[in-house]
PyMOL commands that place a pseudoatom at each C-alpha (Angstrom):
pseudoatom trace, name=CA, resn=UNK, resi=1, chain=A, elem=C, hetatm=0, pos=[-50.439, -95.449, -49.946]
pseudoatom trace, name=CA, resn=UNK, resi=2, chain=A, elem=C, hetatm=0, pos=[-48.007, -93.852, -47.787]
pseudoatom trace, name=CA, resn=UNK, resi=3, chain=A, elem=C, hetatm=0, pos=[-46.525, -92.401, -50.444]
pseudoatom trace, name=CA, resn=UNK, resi=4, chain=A, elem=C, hetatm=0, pos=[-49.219, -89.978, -51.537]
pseudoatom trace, name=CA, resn=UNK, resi=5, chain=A, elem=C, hetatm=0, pos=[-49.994, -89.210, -48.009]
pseudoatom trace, name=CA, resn=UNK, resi=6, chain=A, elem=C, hetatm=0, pos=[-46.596, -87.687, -47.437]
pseudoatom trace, name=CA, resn=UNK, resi=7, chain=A, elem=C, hetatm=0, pos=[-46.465, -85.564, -51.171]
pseudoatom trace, name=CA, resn=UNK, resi=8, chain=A, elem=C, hetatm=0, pos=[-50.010, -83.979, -50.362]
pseudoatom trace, name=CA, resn=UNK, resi=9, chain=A, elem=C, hetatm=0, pos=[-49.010, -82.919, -46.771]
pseudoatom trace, name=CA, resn=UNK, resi=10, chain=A, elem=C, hetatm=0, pos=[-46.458, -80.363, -47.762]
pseudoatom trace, name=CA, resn=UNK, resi=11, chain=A, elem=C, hetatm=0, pos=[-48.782, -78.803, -49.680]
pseudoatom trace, name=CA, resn=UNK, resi=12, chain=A, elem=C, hetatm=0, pos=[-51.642, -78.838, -47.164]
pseudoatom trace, name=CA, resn=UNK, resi=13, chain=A, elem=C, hetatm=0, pos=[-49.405, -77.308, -44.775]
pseudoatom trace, name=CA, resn=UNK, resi=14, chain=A, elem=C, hetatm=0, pos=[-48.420, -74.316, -47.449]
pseudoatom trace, name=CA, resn=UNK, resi=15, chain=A, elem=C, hetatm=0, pos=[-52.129, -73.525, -47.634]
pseudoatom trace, name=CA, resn=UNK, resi=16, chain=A, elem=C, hetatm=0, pos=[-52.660, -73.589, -44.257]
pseudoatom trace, name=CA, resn=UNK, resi=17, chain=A, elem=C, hetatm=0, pos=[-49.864, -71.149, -43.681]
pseudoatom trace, name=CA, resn=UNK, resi=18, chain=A, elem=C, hetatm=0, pos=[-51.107, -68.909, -46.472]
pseudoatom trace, name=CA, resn=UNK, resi=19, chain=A, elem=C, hetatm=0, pos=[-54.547, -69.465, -44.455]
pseudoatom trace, name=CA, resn=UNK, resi=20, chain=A, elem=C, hetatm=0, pos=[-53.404, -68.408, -41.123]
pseudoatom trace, name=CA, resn=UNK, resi=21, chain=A, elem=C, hetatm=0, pos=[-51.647, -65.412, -42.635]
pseudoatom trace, name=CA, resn=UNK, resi=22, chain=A, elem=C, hetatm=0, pos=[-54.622, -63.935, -44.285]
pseudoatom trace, name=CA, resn=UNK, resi=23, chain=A, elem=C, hetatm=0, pos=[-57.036, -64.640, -40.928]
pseudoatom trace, name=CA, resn=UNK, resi=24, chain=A, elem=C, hetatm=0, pos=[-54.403, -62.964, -39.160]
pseudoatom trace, name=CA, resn=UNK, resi=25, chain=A, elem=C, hetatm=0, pos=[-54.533, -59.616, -41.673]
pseudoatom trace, name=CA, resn=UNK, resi=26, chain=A, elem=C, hetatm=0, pos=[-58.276, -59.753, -41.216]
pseudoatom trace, name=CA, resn=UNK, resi=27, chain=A, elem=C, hetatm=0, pos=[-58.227, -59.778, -37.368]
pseudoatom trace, name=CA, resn=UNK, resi=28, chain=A, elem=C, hetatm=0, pos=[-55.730, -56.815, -37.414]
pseudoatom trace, name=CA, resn=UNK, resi=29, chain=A, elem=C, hetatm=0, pos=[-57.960, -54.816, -39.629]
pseudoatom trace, name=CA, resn=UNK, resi=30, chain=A, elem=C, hetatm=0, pos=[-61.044, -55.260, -37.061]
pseudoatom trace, name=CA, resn=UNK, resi=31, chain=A, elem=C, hetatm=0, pos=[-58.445, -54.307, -34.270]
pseudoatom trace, name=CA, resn=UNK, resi=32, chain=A, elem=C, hetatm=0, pos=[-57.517, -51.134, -36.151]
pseudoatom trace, name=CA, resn=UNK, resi=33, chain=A, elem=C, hetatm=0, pos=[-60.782, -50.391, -36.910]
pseudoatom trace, name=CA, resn=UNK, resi=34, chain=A, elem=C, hetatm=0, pos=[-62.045, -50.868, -33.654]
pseudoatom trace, name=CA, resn=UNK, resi=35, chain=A, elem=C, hetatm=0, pos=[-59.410, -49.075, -31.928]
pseudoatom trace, name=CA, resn=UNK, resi=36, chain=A, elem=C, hetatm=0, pos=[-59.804, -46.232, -34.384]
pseudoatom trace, name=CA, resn=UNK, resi=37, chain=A, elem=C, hetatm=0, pos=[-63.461, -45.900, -33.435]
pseudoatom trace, name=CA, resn=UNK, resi=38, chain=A, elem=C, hetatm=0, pos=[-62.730, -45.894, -29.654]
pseudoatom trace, name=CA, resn=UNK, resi=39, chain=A, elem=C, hetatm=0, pos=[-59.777, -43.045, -30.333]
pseudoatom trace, name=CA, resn=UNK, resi=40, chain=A, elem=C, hetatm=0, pos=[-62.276, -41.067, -31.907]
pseudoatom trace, name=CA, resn=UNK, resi=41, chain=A, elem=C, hetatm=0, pos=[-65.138, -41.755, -29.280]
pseudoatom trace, name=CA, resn=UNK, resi=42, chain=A, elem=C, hetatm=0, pos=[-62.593, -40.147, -26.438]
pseudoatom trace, name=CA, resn=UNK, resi=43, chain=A, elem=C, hetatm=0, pos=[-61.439, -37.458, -28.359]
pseudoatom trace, name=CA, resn=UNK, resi=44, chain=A, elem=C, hetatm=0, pos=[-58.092, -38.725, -29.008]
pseudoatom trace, name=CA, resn=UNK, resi=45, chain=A, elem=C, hetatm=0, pos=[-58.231, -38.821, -32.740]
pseudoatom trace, name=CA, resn=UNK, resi=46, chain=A, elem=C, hetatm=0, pos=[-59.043, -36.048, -35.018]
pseudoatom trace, name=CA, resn=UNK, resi=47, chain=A, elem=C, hetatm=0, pos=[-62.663, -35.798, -36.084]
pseudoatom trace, name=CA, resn=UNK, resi=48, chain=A, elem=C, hetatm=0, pos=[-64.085, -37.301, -32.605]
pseudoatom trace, name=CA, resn=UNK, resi=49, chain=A, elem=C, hetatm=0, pos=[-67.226, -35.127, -32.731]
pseudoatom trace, name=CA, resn=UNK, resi=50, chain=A, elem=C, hetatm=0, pos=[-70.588, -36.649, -33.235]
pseudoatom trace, name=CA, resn=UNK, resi=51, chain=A, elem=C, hetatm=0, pos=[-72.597, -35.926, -35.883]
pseudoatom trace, name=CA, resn=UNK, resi=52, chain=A, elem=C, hetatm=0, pos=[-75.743, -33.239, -35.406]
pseudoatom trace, name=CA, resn=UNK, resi=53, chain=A, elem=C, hetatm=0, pos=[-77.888, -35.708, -37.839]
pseudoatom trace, name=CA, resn=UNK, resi=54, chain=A, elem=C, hetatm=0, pos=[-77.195, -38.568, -35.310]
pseudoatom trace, name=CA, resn=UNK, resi=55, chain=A, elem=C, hetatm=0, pos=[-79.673, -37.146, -32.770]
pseudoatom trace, name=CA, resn=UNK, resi=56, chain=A, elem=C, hetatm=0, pos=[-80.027, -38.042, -29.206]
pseudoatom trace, name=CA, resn=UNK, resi=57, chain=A, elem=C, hetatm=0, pos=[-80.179, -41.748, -28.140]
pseudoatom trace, name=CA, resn=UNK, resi=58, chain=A, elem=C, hetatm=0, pos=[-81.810, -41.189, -25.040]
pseudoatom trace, name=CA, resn=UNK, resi=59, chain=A, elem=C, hetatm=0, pos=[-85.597, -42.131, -24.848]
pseudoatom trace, name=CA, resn=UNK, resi=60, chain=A, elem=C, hetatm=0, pos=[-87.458, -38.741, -24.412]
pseudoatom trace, name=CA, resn=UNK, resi=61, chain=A, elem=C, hetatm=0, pos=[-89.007, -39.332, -20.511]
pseudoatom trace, name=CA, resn=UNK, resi=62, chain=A, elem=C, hetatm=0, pos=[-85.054, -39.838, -19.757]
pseudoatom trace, name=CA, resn=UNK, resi=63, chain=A, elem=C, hetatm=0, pos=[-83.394, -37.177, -21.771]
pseudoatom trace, name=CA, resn=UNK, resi=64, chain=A, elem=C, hetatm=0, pos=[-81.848, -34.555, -20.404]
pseudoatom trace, name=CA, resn=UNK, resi=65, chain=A, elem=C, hetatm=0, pos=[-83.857, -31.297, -19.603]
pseudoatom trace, name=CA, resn=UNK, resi=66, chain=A, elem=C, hetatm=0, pos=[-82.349, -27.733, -21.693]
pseudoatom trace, name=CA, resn=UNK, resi=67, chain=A, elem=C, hetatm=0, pos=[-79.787, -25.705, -20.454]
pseudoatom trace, name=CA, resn=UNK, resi=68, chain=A, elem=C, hetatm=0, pos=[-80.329, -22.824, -18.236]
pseudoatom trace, name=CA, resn=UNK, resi=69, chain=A, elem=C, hetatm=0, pos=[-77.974, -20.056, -19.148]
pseudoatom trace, name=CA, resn=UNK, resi=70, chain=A, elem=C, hetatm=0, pos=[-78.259, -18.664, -15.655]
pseudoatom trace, name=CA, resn=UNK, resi=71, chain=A, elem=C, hetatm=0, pos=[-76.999, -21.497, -13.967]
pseudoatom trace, name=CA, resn=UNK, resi=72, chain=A, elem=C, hetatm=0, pos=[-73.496, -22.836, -13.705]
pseudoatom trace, name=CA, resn=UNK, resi=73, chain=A, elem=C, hetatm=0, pos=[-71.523, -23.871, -16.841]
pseudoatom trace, name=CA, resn=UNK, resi=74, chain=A, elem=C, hetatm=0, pos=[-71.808, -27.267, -17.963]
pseudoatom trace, name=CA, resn=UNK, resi=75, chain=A, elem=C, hetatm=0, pos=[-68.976, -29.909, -17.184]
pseudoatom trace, name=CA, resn=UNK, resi=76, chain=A, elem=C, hetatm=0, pos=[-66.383, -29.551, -19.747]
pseudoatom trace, name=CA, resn=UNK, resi=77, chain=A, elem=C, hetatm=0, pos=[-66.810, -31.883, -22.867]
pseudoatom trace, name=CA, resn=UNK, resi=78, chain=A, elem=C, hetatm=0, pos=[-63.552, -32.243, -23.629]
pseudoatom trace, name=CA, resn=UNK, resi=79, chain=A, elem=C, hetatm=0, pos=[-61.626, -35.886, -21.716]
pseudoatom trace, name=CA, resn=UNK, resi=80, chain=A, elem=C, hetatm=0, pos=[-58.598, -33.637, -20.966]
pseudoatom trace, name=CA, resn=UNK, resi=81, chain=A, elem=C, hetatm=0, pos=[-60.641, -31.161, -19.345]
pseudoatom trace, name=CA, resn=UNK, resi=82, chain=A, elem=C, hetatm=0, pos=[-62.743, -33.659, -17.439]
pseudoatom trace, name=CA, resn=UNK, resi=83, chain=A, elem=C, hetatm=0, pos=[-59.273, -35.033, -16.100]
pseudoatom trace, name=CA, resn=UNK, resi=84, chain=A, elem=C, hetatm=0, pos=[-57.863, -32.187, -14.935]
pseudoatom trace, name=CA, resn=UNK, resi=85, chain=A, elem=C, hetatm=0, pos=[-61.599, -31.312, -13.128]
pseudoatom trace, name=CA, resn=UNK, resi=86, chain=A, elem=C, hetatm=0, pos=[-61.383, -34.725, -11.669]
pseudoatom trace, name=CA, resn=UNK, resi=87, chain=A, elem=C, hetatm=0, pos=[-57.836, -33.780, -10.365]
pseudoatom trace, name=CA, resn=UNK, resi=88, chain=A, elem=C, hetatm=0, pos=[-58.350, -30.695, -8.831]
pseudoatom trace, name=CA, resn=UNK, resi=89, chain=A, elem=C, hetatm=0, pos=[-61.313, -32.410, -7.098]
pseudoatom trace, name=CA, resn=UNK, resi=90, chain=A, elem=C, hetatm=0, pos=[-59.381, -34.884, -5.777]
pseudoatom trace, name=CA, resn=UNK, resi=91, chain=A, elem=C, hetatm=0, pos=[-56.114, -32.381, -4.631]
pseudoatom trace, name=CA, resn=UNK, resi=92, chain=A, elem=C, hetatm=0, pos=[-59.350, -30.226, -2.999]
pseudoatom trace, name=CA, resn=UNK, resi=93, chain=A, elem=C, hetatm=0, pos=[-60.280, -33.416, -1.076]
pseudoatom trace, name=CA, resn=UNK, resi=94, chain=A, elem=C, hetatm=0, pos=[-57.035, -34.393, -0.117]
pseudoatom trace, name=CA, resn=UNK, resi=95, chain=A, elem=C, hetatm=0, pos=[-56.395, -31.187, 1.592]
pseudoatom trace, name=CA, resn=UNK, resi=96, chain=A, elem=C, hetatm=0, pos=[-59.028, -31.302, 3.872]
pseudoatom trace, name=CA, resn=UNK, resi=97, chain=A, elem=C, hetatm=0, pos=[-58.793, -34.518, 4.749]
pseudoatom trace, name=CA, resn=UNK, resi=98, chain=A, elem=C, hetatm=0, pos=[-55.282, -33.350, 5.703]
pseudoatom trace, name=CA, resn=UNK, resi=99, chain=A, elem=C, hetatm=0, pos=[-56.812, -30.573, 7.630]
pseudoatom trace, name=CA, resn=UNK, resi=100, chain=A, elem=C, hetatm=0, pos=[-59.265, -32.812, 9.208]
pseudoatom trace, name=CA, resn=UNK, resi=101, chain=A, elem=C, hetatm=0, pos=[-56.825, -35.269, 10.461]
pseudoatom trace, name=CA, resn=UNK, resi=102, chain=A, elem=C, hetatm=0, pos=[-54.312, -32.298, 11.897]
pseudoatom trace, name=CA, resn=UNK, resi=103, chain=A, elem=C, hetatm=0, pos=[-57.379, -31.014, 13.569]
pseudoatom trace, name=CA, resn=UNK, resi=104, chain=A, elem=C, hetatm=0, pos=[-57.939, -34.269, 15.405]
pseudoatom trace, name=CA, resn=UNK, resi=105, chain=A, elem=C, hetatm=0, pos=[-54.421, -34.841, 16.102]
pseudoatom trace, name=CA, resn=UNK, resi=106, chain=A, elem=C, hetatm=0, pos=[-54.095, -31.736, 18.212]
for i in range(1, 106): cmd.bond("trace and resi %d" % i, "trace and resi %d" % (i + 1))
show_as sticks, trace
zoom trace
């Protein structure tokens, strides 16, 4: 009885590695997939534009009113853009706290 226990192990073990190898390809394929949809949805990967077709998914009370051409441009689209915004925002702010606090100091 022993005896067949121990010959059908090595081959349950074989399987099971053959098993684990093939869940493992699986889960890397969803992780490339998924991280390929997330490049794409920053802008980081070519072809990271939405579709026209795909509409607006904002309910229509809470969607966005049209752009008026007199008024100040839009916020850039692209992340690299946004970025450097953000950055000169923050350099902006930085300086007058600086100012601020030599002001006091005096």
């Amino acid at each position: 009885m022993h005896e067949a226990h121990r010959r059908a192990t090595p081959s349950s073990l074989r399987q099971r590695g053959w098993l684990g190898l093939v869940g493992l390809l699986i889960a890397l394929v969803i992780v490339a997939v998924l991280a390929q949809t997330v490049l794409k949805s920053y802008g980081l990967l070519g072809a990271g534009e939405r579709s026209s077709r795909a509409g607006s998914r904002v309910p229509g009370g809470a969607a966005p009113a049209a752009v008026d051409a007199t008024e100040a441009a839009p916020a850039p689209t692209q992340p690299i853009e946004r970025a450097r915004g953000v950055e000169r925002e923050l350099q902006r702010d930085a300086d007058d706290l600086g100012r601020r606090i030599d002001e006091q100091t005096k």
